[in-house]
Structures are given as C-alpha cells and as structure tokens.
N, C-alpha and C positions, 0 to 999 in steps of 0.2 A: 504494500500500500504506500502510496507515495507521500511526503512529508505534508504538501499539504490538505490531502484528506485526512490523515492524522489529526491533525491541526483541528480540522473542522470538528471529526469525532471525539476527540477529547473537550472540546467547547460546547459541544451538546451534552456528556455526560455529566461537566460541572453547572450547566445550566439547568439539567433535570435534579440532581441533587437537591437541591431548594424546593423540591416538592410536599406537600402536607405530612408529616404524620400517617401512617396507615395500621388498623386493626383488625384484626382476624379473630371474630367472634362466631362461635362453635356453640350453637342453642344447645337445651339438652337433650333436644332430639337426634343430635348430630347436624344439622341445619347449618351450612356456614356462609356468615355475610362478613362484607367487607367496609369498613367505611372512616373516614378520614377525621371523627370525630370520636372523643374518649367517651366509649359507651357506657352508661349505667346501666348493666345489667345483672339481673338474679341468677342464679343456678347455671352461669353460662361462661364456657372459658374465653377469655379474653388473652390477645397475645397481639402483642406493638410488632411492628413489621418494617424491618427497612424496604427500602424503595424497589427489592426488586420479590418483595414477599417473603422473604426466611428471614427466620430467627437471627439474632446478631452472630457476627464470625468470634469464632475463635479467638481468647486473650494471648494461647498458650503459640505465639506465631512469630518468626523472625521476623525484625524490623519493615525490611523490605517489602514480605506480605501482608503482614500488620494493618501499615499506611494504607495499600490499594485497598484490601479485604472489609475495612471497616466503611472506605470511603466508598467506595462500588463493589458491594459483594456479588458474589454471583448465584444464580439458582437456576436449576438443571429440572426440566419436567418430560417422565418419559412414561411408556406404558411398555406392557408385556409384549414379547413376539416382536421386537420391533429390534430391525438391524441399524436406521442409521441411530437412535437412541443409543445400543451399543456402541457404534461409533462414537459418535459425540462423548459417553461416559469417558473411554478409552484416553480420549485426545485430551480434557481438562485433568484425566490423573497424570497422563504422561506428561505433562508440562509441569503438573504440579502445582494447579489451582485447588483452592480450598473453595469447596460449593457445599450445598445444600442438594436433592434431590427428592423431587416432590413423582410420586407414580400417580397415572390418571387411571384408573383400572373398571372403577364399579362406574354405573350411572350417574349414583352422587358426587365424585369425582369430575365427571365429562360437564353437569351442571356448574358445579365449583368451578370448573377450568374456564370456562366458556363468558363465567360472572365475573370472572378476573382478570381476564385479558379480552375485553370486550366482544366476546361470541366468536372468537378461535378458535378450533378442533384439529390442529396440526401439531405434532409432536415430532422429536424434542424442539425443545422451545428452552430459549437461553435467556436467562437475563444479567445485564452487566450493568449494575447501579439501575436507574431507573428502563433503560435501554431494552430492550423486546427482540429477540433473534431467531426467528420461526425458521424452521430447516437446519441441517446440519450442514455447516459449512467454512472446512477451516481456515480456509484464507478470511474470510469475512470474520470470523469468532475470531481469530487469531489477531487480525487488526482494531479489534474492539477491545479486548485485552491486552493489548500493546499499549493503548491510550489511555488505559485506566490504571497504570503503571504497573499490571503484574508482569515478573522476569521471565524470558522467553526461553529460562530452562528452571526446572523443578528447585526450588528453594524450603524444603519443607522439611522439616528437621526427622531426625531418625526415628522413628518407631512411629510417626503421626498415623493416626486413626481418625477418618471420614468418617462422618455421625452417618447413623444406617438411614438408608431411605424412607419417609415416609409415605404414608397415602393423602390424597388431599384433602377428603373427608377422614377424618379420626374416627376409627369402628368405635360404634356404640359401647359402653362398658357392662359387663353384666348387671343389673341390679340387683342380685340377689348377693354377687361378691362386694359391690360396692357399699351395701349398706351391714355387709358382716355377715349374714343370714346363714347358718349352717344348714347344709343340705345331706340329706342320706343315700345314699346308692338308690336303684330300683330293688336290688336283690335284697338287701336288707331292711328296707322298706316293707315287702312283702311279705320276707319272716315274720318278721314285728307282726303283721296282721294275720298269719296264721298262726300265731301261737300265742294262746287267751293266756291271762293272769289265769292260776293256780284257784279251784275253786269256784269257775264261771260255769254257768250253767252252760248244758251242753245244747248248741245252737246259736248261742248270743255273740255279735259282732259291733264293735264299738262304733 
C-alpha cells in the first residue's frame, strides 16, 4: 500500500476513535442490544465495548502492542465450515495480532451480527479500531494494520494465550444451576418413588 493511502487510513482510524461509548446488553432472555448510552438495566448483563465491539485488550502486552491494541483493537467474527474465516484466523496469529473472536453460528447470533454491523451476513468480518473489513483479505487487513501501528512480525511474548472464542449470543444459563437448585438423577428419582417408607400401607403413593 502506498504511503499515501497509508496516510489517509491511518487519519480515518484516529478520526473514528472519537466515536461514543458503546454497550452490549445481554437481557435475561439472552436478547442482545446495542447502544451508545449507559443502560439502566435489571437482571441484564451489561458490558462497555470498544469501538470495534470486544472487551478491552490485554494489560499483560509489550509496549509496542500495548499502544496499537488499546488504541484500535481488533475483532475477528467467523462461523463454522468456513475456509476463508480459517484463513483470516491463521494470518492475524501468524503476524501476531492480539484479537478477540466472536462465532456467528445459531440464528440469534446471525440477528446479533446483522444488529451490529448494520444488516451484514458476510463472514469473517474484521475490525480495526472502529474500521469494518468484510472479506478476507490480506493485503487490504494487512494495510489497515500497518496504520494502526501493529508490527509486521509477531511481537507477542512467550507463552501468550488468545482468550477462546466466543459466541455472539451468550447461551442461556441453566436456571436451575444458577439459582443452586439440587437436582436428582432420573434413576434415583425413581427409586425414591418405588420404594415406600417402612410401614405404608400397601398400594399408597405419595
């Protein structure tokens, strides 16, 4: 990419930086909205979102990635079966980008994805600071990353672990685990009911 498209991409992504605030509120139905105001809501998780939709990066990061990683981080959104998603994964670990990586898999997902990057269904999908990168492709991701100042070889210190992928809708929690509830097998459930306290009259069932 030539210096001065460089130039211009890197003045677009410090110009998007200045963007609102954004949050990712997850009802307790699993329901998730997006919106640039600090929600007040009940029983609902709420999660602040940099500009390109993930959680903040990594404290634990050499200087060099530090700086880019907090100012334009990146987020990786892919689905099952899909080769260039493999791709794409492939090329920001071998360089040695720190991302996030969000799966579109269920329906509520493809809703989510679609609420979020205003009615897009194309995967993977990159984002660099506020920046939007539908299609895999590395000269183009590779010069949006060059402008955002991450190093054009892996800077990532020894033993670093990528947080595992998540899904974009949060599976529902059990209810029955979440509020403690102890549950019985079926098998011992059933015992229990065939086998009367001592001195029941014979035929009675509780």
């Amino acid at each position: 990419m030539k210096p001065r498209i460089l130039a211009l991409v890197a003045g677009t992504l410090l110009g998007s930086a200045a963007m609102a605030q954004q949050y990712k509120v997850t009802g307790p139905d699993g329901r998730v909205t997006y919106t640039d105001r600090p929600p007040v809501t009940q029983n609902a998780r709420v999660q602040p979102l940099n500009a390109s939709g993930g959680p903040a990066p990594q404290s634990a990061l050499p200087a060099v990635l530090r700086d880019a990683a907090s100012r334009y981080p990146v987020a990786l959104y892919t689905a099952a079966d899909c080769t260039a998603c493999d791709m794409a994964r492939n090329y920001l670990k071998q360089r040695g980008i720190p991302f996030t990586e969000t799966t579109v898999t269920t329906a509520e997902d493809s809703a989510a994805f679609r609420q979020r990057f205003s009615g897009s269904s194309s995967v993977p999908l990159l984002t660099v600071g506020a920046q939007r990168l539908e299609s895999f492709n590395q000269q183009a991701w590779s010069g949006y990353l060059d402008a955002a100042g991450y190093p054009k070889t892996s800077a990532l210190p020894v033993g670093y672990v990528a947080s595992a992928a998540a899904p974009m809708v949060p599976l529902p929690a059990d209810p029955a685990k979440s509020a403690g509830v102890p549950t019985l097998p079926q098998a011992a459930t059933a015992q229990r009911e065939e086998s009367p306290a001592p001195g029941t009259p014979p035929g009675f069932k509780f």
